[in-house]
N, C-alpha and C positions, 0 to 999 in steps of 0.2 A: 504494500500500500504506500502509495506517493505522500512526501510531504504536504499537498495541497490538498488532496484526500481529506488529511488528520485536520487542515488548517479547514474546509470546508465542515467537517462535523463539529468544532467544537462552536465554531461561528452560525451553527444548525440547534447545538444544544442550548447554545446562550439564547437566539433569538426567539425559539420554541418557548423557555421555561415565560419569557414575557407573555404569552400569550396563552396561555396554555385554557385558560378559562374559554373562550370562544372555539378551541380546537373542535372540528368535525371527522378527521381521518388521522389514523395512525400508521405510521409508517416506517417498514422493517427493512434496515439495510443489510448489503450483504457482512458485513463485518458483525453483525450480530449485535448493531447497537438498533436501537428506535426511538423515535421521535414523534411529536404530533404537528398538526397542520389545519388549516382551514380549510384546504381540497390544493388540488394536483391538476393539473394539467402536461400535456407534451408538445415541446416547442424545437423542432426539428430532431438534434440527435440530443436535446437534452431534457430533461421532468422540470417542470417549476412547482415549487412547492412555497405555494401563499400562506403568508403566516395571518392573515386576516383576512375578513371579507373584502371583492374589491378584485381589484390588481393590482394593487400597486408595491406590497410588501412581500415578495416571494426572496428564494432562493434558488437557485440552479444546480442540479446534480446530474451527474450523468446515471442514464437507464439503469444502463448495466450495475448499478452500485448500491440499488432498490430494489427489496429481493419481493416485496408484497404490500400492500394496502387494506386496511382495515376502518371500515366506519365505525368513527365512535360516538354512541347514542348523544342526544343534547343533554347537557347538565340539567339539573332540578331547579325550578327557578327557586329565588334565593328568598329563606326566608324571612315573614316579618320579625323586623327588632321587634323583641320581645319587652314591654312595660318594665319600667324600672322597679325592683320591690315596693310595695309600699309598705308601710311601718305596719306591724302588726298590732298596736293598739289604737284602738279609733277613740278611746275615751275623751266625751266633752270635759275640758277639764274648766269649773269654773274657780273666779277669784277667791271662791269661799273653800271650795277644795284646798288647794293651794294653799290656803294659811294653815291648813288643817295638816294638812302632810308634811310642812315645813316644821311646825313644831310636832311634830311626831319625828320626824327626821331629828330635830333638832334637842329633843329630850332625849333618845337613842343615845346619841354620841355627843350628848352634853354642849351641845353650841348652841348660838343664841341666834333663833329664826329668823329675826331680821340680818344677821349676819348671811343668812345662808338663801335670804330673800333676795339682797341685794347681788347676792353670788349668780340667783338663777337671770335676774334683773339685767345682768350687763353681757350674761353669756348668752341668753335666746327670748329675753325680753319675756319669758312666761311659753312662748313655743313650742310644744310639747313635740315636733315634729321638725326641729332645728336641723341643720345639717351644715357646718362650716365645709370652704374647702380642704379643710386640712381632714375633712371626715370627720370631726365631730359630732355626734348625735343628743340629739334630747335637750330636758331643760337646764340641764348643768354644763352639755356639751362633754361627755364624754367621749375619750377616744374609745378603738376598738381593746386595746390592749389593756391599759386601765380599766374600763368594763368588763371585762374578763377578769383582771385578778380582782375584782370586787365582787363579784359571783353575780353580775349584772348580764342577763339571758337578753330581755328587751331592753336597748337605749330609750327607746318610745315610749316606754312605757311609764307614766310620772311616778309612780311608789316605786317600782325600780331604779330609775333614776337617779332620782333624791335619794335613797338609800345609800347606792354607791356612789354619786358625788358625795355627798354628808360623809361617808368613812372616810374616802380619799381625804377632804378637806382635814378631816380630824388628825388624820395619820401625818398631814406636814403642821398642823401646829403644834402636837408631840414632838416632832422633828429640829422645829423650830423656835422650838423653847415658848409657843404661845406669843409668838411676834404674828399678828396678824398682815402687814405690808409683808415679810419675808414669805409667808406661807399664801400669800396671794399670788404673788410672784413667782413661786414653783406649779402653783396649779395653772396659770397662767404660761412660762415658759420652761416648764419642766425643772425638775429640782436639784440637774445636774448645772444646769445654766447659771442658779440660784449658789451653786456651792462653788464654781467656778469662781464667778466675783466675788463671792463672800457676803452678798446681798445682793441687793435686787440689782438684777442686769439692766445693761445702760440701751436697755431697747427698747425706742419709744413708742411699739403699740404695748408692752409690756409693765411702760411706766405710767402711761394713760390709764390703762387698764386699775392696776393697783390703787391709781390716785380716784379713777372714777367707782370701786367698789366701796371705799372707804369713804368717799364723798356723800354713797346712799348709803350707808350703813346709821352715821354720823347723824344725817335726816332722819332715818327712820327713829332712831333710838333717842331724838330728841322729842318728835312727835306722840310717841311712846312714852315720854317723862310727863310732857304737856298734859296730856290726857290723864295719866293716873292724877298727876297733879290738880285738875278740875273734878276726877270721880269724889277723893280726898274732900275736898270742899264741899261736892255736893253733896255728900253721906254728912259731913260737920254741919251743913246746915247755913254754909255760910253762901252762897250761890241758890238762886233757883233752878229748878232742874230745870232742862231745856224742854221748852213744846209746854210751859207752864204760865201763863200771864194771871201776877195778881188783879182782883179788882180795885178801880180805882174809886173815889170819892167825889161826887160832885158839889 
């Protein structure tokens, strides 16, 4: 077999493998190799062998170097993309839920609800069906691996969730000696980033982050003092309750 032989089939295999989806004939050379093609035709003493529909992309071989032809059936047309998963909890979750599972979360593993309100508040805004691009799921924004080692089956799902964010969370204030900015920081940019610096990394969706979970935290638990502060009063006697107008005197 001639040099140009070798150099024709390897310039037959490269150009075939491009096409090889539209192939309609396959076809067996004497060398014992095979290729596909979009059909054949004979062009005096030599075969063109079209790599697509048309004519305009063939190759030329000689006859004699084609030992047979075989039709190969049309491929299966292509199926449809299948639907993305969707989350498999549908639960409406409302606001009243929500408080309710936060301090359930938040008695669990000893934290304080609005700390872990404010945590769901800046990660999916209450979203029970969040998805960052980094893949995070649910109202805390779990990753996949983290939800796994918290024995978290649905991200979707809010009592699941919040159970394994709330541990997660718990396990870097342990970590962190109860520095809430440090252990923000690590659930935020991981807690290898967090040990790196020696605090909070100089990364500013990182540094937003921490400054904006602490900024509702700070709210909430002032609105929270306000109130008990006003029930106080109302129970002493010293405030009318609210929705109570005394009568007046004319």
């Amino acid at each position: 077999m001639g040099s140009n032989f070798k150099l024709a089939i390897a310039l037959v295999v490269l150009v075939s493998s491009s096409f090889c989806v539209q192939a309609a004939e396959r076809v067996y050379l004497a060398n014992g190799f095979d290729m596909r093609c979009d059909h054949h035709a004979q062009a005096g003493s030599v075969v063109r062998l079209y790599m697509s529909p048309g004519e305009k992309s063939f190759i030329e071989m000689k006859a004699e170097d084609i030992s047979s032809y075989e039709t190969v059936p049309d491929p299966p047309p292509p199926r449809a993309a299948e639907p993305s998963p969707k989350p498999t909890s549908e639960l409406k979750l409302t606001q009243a839920d929500l408080r309710v599972m936060l301090a359930e979360a938040g008695e669990q593993h000893n934290l304080d609800a609005d700390l872990l309100a404010s945590v769901v508040k800046a990660e999916s805004d209450g979203n029970t069906h969040a998805v960052s691009r980094a893949g995070a799921r649910g109202l805390m924004q779990l990753m996949p691996g983290t939800a796994a080692e918290q024995g978290v089956e649905d991200s979707f799902s809010p009592g699941q969730n919040l159970r394994g964010g709330s541990a997660y969370l718990d396990e870097l204030l342990r970590r962190y000696h109860d520095n809430i900015a440090m252990a923000l920081a690590a659930y935020n940019a991981g807690p290898a980033a967090v040990d790196k610096y020696h605090g909070i990394p100089p990364y500013r969706e990182t540094r937003a982050y921490v400054a904006r979970v602490i900024h509702e935290f700070n709210r909430r638990v002032r609105t929270r003092q306000r109130e008990a502060a006003l029930e106080s009063q109302m129970r002493q006697g010293q405030i009318a309750t609210p929705g109570f107008q005394a009568s007046s005197s004319r």
